[in-house]
C-alpha positions in Angstrom: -3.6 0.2 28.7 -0.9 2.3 29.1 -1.3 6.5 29.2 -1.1 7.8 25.5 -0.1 11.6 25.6 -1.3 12.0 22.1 -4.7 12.7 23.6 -5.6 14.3 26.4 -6.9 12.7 29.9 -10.1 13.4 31.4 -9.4 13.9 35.3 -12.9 11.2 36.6 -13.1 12.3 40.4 -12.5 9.3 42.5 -15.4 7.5 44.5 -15.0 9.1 47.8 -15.7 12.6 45.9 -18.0 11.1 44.0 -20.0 10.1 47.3 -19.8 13.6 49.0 -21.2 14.9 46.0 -23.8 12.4 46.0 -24.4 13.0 49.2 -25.5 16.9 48.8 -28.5 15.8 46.0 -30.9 13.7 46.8 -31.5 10.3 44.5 -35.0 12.0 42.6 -32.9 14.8 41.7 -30.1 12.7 40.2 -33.0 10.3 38.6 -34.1 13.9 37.0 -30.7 14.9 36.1 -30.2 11.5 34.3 -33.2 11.9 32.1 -32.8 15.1 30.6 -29.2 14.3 30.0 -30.1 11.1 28.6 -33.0 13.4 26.4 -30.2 15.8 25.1 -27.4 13.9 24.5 -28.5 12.7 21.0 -29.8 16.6 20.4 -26.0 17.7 20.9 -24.2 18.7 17.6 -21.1 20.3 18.6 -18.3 20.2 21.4 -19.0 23.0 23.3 -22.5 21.5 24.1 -21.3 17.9 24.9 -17.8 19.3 27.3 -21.3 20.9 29.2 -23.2 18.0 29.7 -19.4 16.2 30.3 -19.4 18.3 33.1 -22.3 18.2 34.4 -21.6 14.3 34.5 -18.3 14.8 36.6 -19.5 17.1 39.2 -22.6 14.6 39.7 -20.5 11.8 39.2 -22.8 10.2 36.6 -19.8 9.6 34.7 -19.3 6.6 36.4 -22.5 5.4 35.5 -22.3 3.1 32.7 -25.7 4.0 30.7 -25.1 7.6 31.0 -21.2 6.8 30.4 -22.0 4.9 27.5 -24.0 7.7 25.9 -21.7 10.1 26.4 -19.0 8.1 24.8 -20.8 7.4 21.9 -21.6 10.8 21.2 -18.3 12.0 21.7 -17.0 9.1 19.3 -19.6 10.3 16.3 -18.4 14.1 16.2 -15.9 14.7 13.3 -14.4 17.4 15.8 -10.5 17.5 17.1 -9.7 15.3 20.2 -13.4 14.2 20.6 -12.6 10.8 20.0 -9.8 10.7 22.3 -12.1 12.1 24.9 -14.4 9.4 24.3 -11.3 6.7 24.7 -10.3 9.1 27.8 -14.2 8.9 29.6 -14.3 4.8 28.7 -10.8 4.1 30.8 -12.9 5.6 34.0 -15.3 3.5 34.0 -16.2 -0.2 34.6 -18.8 -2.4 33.3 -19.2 -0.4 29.4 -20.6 -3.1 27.1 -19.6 -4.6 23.9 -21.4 -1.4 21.4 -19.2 1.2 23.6 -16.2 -0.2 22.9 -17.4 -0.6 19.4 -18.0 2.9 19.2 -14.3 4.2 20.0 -12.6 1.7 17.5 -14.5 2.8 14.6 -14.4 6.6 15.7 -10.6 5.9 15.4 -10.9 4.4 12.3 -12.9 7.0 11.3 -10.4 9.7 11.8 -8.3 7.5 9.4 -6.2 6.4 13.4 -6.3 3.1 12.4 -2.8 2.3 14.7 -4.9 3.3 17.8 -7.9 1.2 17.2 -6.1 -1.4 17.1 -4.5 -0.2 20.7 -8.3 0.0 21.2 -9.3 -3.9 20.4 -5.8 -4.9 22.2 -6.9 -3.3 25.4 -10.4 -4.9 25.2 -9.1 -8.5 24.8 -6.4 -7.9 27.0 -9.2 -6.8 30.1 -11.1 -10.1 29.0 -14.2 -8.0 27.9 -16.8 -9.1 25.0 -16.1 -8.7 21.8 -19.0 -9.1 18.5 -18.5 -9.5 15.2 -18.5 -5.8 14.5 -15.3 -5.6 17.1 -13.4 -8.2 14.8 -14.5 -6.5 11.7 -13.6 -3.2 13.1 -9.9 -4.3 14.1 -9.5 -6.7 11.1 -9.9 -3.5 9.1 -7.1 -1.5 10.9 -5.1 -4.2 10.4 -5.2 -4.0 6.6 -5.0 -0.3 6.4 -1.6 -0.1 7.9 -0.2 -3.1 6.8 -0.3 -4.9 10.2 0.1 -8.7 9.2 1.3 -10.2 11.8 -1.6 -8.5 14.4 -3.9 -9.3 11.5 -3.0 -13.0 11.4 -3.4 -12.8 14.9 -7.3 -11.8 14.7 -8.4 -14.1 12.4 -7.2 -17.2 15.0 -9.1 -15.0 17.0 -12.0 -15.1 15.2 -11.7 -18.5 15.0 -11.2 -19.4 18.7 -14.1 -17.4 19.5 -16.8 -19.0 17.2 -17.2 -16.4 14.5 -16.1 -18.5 11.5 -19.7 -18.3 10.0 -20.0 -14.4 10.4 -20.3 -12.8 6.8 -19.2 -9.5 8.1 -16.0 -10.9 9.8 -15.0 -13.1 6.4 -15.7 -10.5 4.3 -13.4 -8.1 6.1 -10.9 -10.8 6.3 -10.7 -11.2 2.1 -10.8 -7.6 2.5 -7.7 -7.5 4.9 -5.5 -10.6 3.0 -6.6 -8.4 -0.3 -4.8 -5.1 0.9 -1.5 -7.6 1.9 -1.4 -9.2 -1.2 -2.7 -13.2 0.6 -4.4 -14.1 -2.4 -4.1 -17.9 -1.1 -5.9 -16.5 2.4 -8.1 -14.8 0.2 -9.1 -18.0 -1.6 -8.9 -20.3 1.9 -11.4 -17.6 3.8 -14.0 -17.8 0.8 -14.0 -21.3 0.5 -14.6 -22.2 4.3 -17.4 -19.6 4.1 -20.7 -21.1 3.6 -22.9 -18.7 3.8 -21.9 -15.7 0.5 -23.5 -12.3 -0.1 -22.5 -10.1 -3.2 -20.0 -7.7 -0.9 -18.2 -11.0 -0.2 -17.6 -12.1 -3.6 -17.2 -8.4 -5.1 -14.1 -8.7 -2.7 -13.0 -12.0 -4.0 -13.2 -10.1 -7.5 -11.0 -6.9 -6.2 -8.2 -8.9 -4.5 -7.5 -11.2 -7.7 -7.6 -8.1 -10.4 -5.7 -6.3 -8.4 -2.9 -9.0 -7.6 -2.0 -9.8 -11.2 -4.9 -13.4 -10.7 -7.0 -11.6 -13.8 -8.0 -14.7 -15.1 -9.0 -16.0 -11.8 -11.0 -12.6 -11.3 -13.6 -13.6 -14.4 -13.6 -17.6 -13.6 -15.1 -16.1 -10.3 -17.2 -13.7 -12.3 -18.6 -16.4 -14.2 -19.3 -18.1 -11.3 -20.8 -15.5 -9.0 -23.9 -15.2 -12.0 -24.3 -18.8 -12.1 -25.0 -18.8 -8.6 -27.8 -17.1 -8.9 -26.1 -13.3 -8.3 -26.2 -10.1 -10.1 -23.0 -8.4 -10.7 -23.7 -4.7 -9.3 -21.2 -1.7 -10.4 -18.3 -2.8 -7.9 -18.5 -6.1 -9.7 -18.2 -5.1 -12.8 -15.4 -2.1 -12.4 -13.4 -5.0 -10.9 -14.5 -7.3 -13.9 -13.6 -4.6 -16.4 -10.4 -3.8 -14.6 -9.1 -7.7 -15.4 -10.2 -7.7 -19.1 -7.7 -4.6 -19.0 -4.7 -6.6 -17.7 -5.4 -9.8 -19.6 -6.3 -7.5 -23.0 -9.3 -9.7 -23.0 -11.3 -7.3 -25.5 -13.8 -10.4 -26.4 -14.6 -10.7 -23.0 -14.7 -7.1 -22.0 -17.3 -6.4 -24.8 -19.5 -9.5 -23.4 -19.5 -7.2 -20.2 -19.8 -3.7 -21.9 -23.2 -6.0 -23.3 -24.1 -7.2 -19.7 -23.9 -3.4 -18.8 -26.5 -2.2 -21.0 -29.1 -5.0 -20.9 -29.0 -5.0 -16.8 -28.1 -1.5 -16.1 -30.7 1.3 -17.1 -28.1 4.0 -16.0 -24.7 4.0 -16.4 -23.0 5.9 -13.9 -19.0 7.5 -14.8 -17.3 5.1 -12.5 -18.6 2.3 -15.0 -17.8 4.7 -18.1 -14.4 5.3 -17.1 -14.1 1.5 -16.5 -15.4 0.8 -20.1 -13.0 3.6 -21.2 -9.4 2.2 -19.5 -10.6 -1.2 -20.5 -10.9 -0.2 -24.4 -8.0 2.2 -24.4 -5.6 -0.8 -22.8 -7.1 -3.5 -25.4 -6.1 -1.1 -28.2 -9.5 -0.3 -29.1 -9.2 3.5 -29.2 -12.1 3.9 -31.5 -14.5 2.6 -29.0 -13.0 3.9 -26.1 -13.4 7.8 -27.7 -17.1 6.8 -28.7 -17.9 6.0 -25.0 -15.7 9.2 -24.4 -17.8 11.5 -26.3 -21.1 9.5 -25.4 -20.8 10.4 -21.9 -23.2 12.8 -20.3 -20.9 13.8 -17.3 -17.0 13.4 -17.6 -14.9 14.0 -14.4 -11.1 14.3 -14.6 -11.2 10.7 -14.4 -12.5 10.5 -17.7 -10.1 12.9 -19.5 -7.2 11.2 -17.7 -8.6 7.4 -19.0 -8.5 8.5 -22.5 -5.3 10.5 -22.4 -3.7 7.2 -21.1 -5.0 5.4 -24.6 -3.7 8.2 -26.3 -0.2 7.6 -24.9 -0.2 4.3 -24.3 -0.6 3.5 -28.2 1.9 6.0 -28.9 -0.7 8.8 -30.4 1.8 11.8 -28.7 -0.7 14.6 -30.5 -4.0 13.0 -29.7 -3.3 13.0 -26.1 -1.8 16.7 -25.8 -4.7 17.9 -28.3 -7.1 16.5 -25.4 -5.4 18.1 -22.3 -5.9 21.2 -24.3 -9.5 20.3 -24.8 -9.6 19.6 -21.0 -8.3 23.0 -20.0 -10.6 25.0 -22.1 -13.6 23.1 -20.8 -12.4 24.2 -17.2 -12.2 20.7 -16.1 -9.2 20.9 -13.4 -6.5 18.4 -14.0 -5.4 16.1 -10.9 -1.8 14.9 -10.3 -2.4 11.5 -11.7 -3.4 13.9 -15.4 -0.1 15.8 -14.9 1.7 12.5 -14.5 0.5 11.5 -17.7 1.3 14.7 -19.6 4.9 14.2 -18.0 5.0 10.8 -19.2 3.9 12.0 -23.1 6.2 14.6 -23.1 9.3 12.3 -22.0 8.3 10.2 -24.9 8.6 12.8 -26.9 11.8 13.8 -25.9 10.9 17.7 -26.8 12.8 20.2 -25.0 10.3 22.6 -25.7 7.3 20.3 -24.5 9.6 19.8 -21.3 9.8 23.7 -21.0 5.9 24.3 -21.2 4.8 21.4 -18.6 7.5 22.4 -16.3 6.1 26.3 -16.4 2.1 24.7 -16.4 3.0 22.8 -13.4 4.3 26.0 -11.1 1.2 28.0 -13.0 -1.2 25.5 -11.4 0.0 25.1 -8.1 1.8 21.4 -8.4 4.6 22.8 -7.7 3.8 23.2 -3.9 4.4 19.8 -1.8 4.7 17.8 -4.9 4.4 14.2 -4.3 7.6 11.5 -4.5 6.2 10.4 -7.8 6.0 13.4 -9.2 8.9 14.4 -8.7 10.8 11.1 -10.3 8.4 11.8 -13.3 9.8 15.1 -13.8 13.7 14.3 -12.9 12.9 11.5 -15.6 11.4 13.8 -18.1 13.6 16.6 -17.9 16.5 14.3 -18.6 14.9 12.8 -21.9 14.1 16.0 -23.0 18.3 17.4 -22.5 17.7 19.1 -19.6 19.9 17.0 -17.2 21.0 20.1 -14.9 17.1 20.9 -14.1 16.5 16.8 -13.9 19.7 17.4 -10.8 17.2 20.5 -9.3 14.6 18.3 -8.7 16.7 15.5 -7.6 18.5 17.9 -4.9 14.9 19.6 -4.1 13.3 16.2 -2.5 13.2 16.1 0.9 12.5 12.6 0.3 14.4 9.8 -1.5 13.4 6.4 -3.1 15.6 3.9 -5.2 13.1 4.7 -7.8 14.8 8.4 -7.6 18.2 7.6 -7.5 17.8 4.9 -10.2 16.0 7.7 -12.3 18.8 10.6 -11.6 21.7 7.9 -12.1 20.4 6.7 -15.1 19.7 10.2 -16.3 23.6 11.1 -15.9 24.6 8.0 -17.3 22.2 8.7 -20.3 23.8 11.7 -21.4 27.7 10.7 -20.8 28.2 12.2 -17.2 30.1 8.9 -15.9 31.9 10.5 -12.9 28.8 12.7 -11.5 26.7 9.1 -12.1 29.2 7.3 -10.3 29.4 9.9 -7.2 25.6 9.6 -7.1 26.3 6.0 -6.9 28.4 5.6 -3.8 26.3 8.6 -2.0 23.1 6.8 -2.5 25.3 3.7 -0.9 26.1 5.7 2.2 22.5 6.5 2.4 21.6 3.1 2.9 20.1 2.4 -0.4 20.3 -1.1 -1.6 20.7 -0.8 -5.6 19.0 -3.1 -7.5 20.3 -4.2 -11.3 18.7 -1.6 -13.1 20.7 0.7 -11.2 23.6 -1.6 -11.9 23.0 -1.6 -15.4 22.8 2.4 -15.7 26.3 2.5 -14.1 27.9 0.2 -16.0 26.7 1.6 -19.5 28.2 4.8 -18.6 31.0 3.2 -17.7 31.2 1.9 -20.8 30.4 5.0 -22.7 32.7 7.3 -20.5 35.8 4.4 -21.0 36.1 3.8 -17.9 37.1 -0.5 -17.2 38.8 -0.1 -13.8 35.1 1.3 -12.5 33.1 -0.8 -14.5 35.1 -3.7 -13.2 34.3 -2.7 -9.7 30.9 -2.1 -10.0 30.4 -6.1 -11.5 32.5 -7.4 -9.4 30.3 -5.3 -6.1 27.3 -6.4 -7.9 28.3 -9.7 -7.5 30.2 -10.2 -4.6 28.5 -7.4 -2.3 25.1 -8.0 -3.0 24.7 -11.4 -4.1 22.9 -10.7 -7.2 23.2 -12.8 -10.2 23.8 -11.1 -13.4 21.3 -10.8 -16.4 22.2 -10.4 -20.2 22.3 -7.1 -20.1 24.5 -6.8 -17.8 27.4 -9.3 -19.2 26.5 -7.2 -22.7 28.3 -3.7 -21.0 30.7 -5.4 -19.3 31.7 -6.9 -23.0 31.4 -3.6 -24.3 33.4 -2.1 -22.0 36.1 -4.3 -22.4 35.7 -4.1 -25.7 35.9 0.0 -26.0 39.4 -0.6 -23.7 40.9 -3.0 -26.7 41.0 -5.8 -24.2 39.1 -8.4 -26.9 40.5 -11.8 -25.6 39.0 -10.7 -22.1 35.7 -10.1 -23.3 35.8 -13.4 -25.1 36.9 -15.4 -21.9 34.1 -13.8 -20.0 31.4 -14.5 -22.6 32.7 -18.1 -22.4 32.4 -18.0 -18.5 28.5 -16.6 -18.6 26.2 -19.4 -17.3 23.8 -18.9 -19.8 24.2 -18.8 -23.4 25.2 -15.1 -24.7 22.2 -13.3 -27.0 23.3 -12.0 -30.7 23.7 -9.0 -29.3 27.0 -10.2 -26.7 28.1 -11.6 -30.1 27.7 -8.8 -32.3 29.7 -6.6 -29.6 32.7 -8.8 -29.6 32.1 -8.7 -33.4 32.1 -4.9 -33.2 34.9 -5.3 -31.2 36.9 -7.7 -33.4 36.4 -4.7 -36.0 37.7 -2.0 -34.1 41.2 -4.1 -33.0 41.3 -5.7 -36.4 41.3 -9.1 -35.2 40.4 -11.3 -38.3 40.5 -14.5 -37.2 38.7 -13.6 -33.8 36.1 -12.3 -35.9 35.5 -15.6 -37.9 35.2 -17.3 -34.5 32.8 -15.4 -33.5 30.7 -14.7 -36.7 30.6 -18.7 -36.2 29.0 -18.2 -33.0 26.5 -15.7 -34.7 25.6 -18.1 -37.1 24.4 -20.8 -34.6 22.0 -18.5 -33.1 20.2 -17.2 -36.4 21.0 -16.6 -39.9 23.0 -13.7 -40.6 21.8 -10.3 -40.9 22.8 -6.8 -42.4 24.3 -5.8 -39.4 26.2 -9.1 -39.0 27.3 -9.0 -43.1 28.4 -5.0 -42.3 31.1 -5.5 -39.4 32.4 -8.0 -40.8 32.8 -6.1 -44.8 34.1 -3.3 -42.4 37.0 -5.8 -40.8 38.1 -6.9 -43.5 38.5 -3.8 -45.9 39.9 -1.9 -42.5 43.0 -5.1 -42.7 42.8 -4.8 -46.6 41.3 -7.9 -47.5 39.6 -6.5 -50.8 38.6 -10.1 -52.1 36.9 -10.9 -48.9 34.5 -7.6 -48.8 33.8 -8.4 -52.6 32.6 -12.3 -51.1 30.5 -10.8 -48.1 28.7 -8.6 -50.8 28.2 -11.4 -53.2 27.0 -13.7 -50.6 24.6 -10.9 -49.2 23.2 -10.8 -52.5 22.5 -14.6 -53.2 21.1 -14.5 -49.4 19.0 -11.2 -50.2 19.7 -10.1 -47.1 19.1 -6.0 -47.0 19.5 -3.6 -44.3 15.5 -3.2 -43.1 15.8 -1.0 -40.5 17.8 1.6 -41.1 19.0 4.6 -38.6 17.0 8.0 -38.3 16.6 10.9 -36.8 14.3 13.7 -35.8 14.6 17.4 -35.2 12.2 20.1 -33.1 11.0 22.8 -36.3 8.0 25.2 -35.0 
């Protein structure tokens, strides 16, 4: 294995030294000297002590000696200190003939130390030298492999595992279900579980994690189902996972059947399982349970406060879920990010500039401010602009050392929410020279305010790049503002021709723009065309009855706007969902 500078080299003397030193002790005192570091090795708690004994080792030349060698590495490995592990690596590439557990030893203290790119250095190395490997090595490097993503080298391990005989090994398929889990394999997932013949319950809660949280909800509780009927009890990982599914299906039936399971097998329920109980409720629209489960609880951690704040926002109950962050503040319970995310997310909803105001000053207050996270950040750039404050949404925007889509999306979208075309457009071809791919929301932001700003050369451009640049086929929405904005530019027979041209048959709302469009050009006989179009889709509406009344007194037809009213009333059709509007008072 090549020399890593990241860690720093132990200097082993080489055998000749070794052998003079030897030389100058006689074999009962090296015997001696062996036993009491053997005795003290597991008494040493600290660095200082073990770089003593290390010492002692290298002057004697025990270091080379594999029992003591093998200690001494292990210890090193199991202090949380700085660089102790990488001593340990450092003391294992000196020496020849370490068994399976030493090895072991230095791929978990990497993992350990969250290194999980070395360990699997580590595990290369030992396969590469031809040495023994055990089931713990394969479960060891099979969960590096997961934590950073590494599918290919993980892949690569489980033929491995294979080759060498270890298909039967709990530990190893567990980790692998564990591995294709993190990646997203949920066919793996489902192969490594079915060749498996031997299950324990940390092998099927895994099962149960990787299908809810891949989007396989249903799957997760067909498993649940069949995990009892084996003959298992579902234990509190079970059931969180269990829960978590009846949240994303909105299975409330099913979630209460578990809610039941919990009380008649479960003598205490521990927060993890109430705050499961509490997102499942709160997602199924049961807010009255979820609050009674809420209040019930004899410990609530800033999970807890976070889960029902969710509900509270996520059913649109704005007051509820600010009247409980207050709640939460006075109780001295210290609000995490994800809590300030949600806060963020209530007050864009609300679209209060004042709101906006107060969580932006509660945020620097509290100390969020400092190394703010990506996500936060697009929360706030997204808040600030739904609350009016687009110059303080650009702040934030400039202030990120760090760039995703998701934040230029969020900034464009921002400027193109509030009519700044050019500055949304400039953003635009910057993030393009960035080497940011858009994606069609970002297309879509653009070309509404495009449309709004009356601007068809641009908005040309950008279908046309959409397109042609980055293969990317149109939706609705998309063919709806380019109509618009060749609409707004007068050019009606244009928009027509490329309504005609979509591959998929234009929505009402295509049709209502030419329709609008038809109005503003006074185009009556355009109009009827289209209004024939509208018709084919659904049965006429206010809105529909309204343009065209407007057409035809703006050209003068009198008669006409008399026959759309008549007709309206034989049809009772009536305008049900009128405009409003809301204002800040107090």
């Amino acid at each position: 294995m090549p020399p890593n500078p990241s860690y720093p080299y132990i200097i082993i003397p080489k055998k000749n030294t070794i052998e003079t030193i030897q030389s100058r002790q006689t074999k009962p005192e090296l015997s001696h000297l062996q036993s009491i570091i053997t005795s003290f090795l597991p008494k040493c708690k600290n660095k200082e002590h073990l770089r003593q004994i290390l010492a002692q080792t290298i002057t004697t030349g025990l270091v080379r000696n594999p029992p003591i060698a093998s200690k001494l590495i292990a210890s090193f490995a199991s202090l949380s200190l700085p660089n102790t592990i990488s001593i340990a690596h450092s003391i294992a590439n000196g020496v020849k003939g370490l068994d399976t557990y030493t090895w072991n030893s230095i791929v978990r203290g990497y993992l350990d130390r969250n290194n999980a790119r070395e360990a699997l250095l580590v595990y290369s190395h030992v396969r590469s030298k031809g040495l023994k490997v055990d089931s713990y090595t394969l479960q060891f490097a099979i969960k590096a492999s997961g934590l950073i993503s590494a599918v290919f080298e993980g892949k690569q391990i489980h033929a491995q595992k294979c080759k060498l005989g270890f298909s039967s090994e709990v530990i190893v398929q567990t980790a692998l279900i564990n591995m294709y889990g993190l990646f997203g394999e949920v066919v793996y997932v489902q192969q490594v579980f079915d060749e498996t013949p031997q299950r324990d319950v940390a092998m099927w809660n895994s099962v149960l994690a990787a299908y809810a949280q891949h989007n396989f909800a249903y799957h997760a509780l067909v498993y649940a189902r069949a995990m009892v009927d084996s003959g298992l009890r579902l234990n509190v990982v079970s059931i969180v996972s269990v829960l978590s599914a009846c949240s994303s299906l909105m299975a409330l039936r099913e979630g209460k059947v578990v809610h039941g399971y919990l009380i008649r097998n479960f003598t205490d329920i521990d927060v993890l399982l109430y705050n499961a109980l509490i997102d499942m409720y709160s997602k199924c629209g049961c807010l009255v349970n979820a609050y009674r489960i809420f209040r019930m609880m004899p410990m609530r951690n800033v999970v807890s406060w976070t889960s029902m704040m969710n509900g509270y926002s996520h059913s649109n109950l704005f007051d509820e879920a600010l009247s409980l962050f207050q709640e939460m503040e006075r109780e001295n319970v210290r609000p995490d990010e994800i809590t300030i995310l949600s806060i963020v997310s209530v007050c864009s909803k609300l679209g209060s500039f004042e709101l906006g105001e107060w969580i932006d000053n509660y945020i620097k207050k509290n100390g969020f401010e400092k190394g703010r996270s990506i996500t936060m950040s697009n929360a706030l750039m997204d808040m600030y602009a739904k609350c009016g404050n687009i110059m303080k949404a650009c702040q934030v925007f400039d202030g990120m050392m760090e760039k995703t889509l998701v934040s230029w999306t969020t900034i464009i979208h921002g400027l193109a929410m509030h009519g700044y075309a050019i500055p949304a457009l400039l953003r635009f071809s910057q993030m393009q020279r960035e080497g940011f791919k858009p994606d069609g929301i970002v297309f879509l932001s653009i070309l509404s305010a495009c449309s709004h700003a009356g601007l068809p050369n641009e908005g040309h451009k950008c279908f046309n790049s959409m397109t042609k640049d980055y293969r990317m086929k149109p939706g609705m929405e998309h063919y709806g503002c380019m109509v618009d904005i060749l609409c707004r530019a007068g050019l009606v027979n244009e928009a027509l021709e490329l309504v005609r041209s979509m591959p998929e048959k234009p929505d009402m709302i295509i049709w209502r723009t030419l329709l609008a469009g038809c109005r503003n050009q006074g185009d009556i006989s355009l109009a009827n065309e289209v209004s024939t179009h509208l018709n084919e889709i659904r049965p006429k509406n206010s809105e529909d009855y309204g343009l065209l009344s407007n057409l035809y007194a703006v050209a003068g037809q009198w008669e006409s706007v008399k026959e759309i009213r008549k007709d309206m009333k034989i049809r009772r059709v009536m305008k049900l969902d009128p405009g409003c509007t809301s204002i800040e008072e107090n």
